[in-house]
PyMOL CGO cylinders between C-alpha atoms (Angstrom):
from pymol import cmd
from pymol.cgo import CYLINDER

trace = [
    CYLINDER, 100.62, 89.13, 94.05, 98.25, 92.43, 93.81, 0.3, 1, 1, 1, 1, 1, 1,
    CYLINDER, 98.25, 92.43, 93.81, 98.45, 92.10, 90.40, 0.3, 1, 1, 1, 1, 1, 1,
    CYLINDER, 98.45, 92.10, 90.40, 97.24, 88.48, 90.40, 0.3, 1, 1, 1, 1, 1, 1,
    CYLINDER, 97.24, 88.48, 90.40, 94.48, 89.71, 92.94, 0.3, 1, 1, 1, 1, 1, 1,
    CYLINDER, 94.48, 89.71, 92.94, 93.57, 92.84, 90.70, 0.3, 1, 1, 1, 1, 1, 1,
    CYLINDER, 93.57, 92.84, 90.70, 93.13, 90.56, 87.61, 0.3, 1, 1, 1, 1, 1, 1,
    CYLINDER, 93.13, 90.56, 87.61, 91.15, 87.85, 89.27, 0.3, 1, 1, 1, 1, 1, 1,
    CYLINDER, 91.15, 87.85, 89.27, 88.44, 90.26, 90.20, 0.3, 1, 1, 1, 1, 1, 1,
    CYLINDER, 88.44, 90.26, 90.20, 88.60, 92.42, 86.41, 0.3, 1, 1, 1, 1, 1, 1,
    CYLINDER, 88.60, 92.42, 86.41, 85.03, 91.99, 84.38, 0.3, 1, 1, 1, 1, 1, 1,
    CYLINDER, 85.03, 91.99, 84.38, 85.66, 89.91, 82.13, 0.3, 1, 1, 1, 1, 1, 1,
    CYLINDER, 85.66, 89.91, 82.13, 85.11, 92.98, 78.95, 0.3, 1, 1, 1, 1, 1, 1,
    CYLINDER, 85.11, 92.98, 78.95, 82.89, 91.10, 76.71, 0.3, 1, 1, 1, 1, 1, 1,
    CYLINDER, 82.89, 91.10, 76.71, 80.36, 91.34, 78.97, 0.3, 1, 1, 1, 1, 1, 1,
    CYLINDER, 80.36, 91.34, 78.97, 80.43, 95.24, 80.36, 0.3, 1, 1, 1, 1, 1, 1,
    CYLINDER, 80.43, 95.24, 80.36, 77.87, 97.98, 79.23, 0.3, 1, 1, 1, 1, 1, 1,
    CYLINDER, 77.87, 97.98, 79.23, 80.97, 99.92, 77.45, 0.3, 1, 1, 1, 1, 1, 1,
    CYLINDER, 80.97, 99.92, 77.45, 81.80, 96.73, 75.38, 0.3, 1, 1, 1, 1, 1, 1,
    CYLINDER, 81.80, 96.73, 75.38, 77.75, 96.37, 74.24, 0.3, 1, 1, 1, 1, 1, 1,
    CYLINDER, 77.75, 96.37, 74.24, 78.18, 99.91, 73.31, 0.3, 1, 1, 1, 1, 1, 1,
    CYLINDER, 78.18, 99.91, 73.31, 80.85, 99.64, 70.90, 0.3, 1, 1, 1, 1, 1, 1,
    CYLINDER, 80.85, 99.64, 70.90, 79.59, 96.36, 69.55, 0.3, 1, 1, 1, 1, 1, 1,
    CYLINDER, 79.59, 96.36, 69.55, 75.97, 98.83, 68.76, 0.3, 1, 1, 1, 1, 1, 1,
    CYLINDER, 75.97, 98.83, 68.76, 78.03, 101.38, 67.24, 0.3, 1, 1, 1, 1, 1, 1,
    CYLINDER, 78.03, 101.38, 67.24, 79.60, 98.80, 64.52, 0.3, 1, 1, 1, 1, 1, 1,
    CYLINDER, 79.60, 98.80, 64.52, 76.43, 97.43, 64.11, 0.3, 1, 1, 1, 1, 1, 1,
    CYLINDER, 76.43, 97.43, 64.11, 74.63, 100.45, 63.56, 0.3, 1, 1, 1, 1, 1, 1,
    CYLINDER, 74.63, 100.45, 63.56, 77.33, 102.28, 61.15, 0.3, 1, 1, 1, 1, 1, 1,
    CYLINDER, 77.33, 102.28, 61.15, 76.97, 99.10, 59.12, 0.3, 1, 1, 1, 1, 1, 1,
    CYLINDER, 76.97, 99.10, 59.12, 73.22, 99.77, 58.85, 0.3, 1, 1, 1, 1, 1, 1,
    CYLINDER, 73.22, 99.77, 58.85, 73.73, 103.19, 57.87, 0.3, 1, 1, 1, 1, 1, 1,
    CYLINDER, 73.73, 103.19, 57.87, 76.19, 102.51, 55.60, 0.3, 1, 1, 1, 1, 1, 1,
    CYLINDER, 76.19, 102.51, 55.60, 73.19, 100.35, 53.87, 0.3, 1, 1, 1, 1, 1, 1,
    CYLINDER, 73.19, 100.35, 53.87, 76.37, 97.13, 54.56, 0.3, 1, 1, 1, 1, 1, 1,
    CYLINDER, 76.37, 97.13, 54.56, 75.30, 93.36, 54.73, 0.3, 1, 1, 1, 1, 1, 1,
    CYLINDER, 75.30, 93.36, 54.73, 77.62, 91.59, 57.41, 0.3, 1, 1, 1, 1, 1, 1,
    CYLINDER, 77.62, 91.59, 57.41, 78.46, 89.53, 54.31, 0.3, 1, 1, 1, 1, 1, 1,
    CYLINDER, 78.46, 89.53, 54.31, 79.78, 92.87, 52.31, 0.3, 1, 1, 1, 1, 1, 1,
    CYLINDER, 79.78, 92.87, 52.31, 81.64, 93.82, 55.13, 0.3, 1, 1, 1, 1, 1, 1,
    CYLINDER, 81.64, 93.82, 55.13, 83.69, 90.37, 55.73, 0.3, 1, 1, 1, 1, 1, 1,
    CYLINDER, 83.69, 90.37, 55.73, 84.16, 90.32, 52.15, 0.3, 1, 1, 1, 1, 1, 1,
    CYLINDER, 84.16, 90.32, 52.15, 85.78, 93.69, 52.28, 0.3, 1, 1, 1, 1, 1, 1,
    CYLINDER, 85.78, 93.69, 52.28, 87.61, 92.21, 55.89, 0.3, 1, 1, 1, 1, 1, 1,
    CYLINDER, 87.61, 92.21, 55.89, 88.82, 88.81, 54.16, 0.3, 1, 1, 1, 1, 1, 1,
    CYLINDER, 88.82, 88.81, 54.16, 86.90, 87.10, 57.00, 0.3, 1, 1, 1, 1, 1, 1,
    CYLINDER, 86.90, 87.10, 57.00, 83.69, 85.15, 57.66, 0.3, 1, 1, 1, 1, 1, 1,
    CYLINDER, 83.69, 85.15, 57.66, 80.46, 86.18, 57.78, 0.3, 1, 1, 1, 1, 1, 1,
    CYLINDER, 80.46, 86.18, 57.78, 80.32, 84.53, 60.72, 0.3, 1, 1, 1, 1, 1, 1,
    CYLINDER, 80.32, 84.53, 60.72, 83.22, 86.17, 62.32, 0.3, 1, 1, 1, 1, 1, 1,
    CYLINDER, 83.22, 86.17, 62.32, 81.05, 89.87, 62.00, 0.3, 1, 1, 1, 1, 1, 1,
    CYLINDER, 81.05, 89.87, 62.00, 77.96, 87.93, 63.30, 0.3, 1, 1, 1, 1, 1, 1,
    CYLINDER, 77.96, 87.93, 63.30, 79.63, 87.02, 66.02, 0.3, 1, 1, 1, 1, 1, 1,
    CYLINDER, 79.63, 87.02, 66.02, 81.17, 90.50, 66.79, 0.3, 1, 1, 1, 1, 1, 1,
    CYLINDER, 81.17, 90.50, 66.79, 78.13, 91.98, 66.24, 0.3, 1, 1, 1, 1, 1, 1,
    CYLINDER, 78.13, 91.98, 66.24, 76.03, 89.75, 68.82, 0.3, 1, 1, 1, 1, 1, 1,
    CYLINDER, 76.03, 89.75, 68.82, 78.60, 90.37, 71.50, 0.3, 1, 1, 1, 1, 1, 1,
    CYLINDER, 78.60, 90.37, 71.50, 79.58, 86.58, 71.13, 0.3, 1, 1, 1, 1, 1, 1,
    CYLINDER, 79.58, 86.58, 71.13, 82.98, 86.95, 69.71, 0.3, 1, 1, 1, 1, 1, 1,
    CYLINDER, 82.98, 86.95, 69.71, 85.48, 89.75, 71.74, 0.3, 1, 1, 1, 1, 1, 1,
    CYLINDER, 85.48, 89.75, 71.74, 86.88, 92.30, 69.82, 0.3, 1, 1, 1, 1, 1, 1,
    CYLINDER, 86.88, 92.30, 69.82, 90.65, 93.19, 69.81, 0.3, 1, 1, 1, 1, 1, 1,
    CYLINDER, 90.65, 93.19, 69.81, 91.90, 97.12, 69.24, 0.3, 1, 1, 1, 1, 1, 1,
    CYLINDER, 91.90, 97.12, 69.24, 93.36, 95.83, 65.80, 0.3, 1, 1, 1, 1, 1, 1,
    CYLINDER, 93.36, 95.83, 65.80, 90.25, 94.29, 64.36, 0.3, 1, 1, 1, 1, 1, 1,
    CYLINDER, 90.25, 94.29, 64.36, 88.49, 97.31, 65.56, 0.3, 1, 1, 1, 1, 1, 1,
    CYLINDER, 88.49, 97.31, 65.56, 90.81, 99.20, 63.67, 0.3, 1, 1, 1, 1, 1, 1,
    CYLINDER, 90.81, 99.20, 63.67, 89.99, 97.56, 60.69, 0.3, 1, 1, 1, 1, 1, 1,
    CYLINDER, 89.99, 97.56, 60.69, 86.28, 98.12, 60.73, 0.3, 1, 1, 1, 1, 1, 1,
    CYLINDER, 86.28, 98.12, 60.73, 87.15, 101.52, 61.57, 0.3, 1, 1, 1, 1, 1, 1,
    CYLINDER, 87.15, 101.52, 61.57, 88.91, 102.23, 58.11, 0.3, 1, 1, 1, 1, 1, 1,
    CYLINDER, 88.91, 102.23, 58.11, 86.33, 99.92, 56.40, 0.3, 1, 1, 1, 1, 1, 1,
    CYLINDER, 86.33, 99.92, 56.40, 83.77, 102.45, 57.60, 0.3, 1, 1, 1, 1, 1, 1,
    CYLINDER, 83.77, 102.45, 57.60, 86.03, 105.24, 56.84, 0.3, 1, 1, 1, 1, 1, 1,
    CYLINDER, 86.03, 105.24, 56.84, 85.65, 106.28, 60.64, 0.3, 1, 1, 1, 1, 1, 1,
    CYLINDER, 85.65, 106.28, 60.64, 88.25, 107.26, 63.63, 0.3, 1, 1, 1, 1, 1, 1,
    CYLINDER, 88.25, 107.26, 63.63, 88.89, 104.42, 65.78, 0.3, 1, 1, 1, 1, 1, 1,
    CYLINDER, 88.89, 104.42, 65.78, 87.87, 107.24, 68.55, 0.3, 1, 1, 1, 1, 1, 1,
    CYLINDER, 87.87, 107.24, 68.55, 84.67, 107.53, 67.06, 0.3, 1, 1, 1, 1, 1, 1,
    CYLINDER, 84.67, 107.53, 67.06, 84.05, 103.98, 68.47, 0.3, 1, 1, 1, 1, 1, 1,
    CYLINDER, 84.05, 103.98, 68.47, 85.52, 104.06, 71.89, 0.3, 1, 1, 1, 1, 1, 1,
    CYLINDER, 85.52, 104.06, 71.89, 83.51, 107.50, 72.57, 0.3, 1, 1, 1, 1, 1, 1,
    CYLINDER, 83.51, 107.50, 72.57, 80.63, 107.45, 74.86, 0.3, 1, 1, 1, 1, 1, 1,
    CYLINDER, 80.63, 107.45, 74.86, 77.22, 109.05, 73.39, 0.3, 1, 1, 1, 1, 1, 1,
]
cmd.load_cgo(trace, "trace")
């Protein structure tokens, strides 16, 4: 039952500050890396939707996918998850 109770009042993750931040950091490695979102779902084997949508905070990102832009970008997944 507390677990019930402890999940019904979680954030839901898309929507917290440390979420946005992660989102800005793929987003702004992409820039740097001079990247369209098009290149980079080419290079995924996805959409270019699908990094839109990541990328605008409207689509929530799982550890795995994460992962992936992580080698993409030839970056630690830490590198990500670390706070400025």
């Amino acid at each position: 039952m507390g677990y019930i109770l402890a999940a019904m009042n979680m954030k839901k993750t898309i929507y917290t500050a440390e979420y946005r931040a992660i989102v800005a950091k793929l987003k702004d490695v992409r820039l740097k890396r001079g990247l369209t979102q098009l290149e980079v779902a080419k290079s995924l084997g996805v959409g270019q939707s699908f990094v839109s949508k990541i990328e605008s905070g409207q689509y929530r990102l799982d550890i795995l996918q994460l992962q992936e832009f992580a080698k993409l970008y030839n970056k630690s997944l830490s590198s990500f998850l670390k706070e400025k």
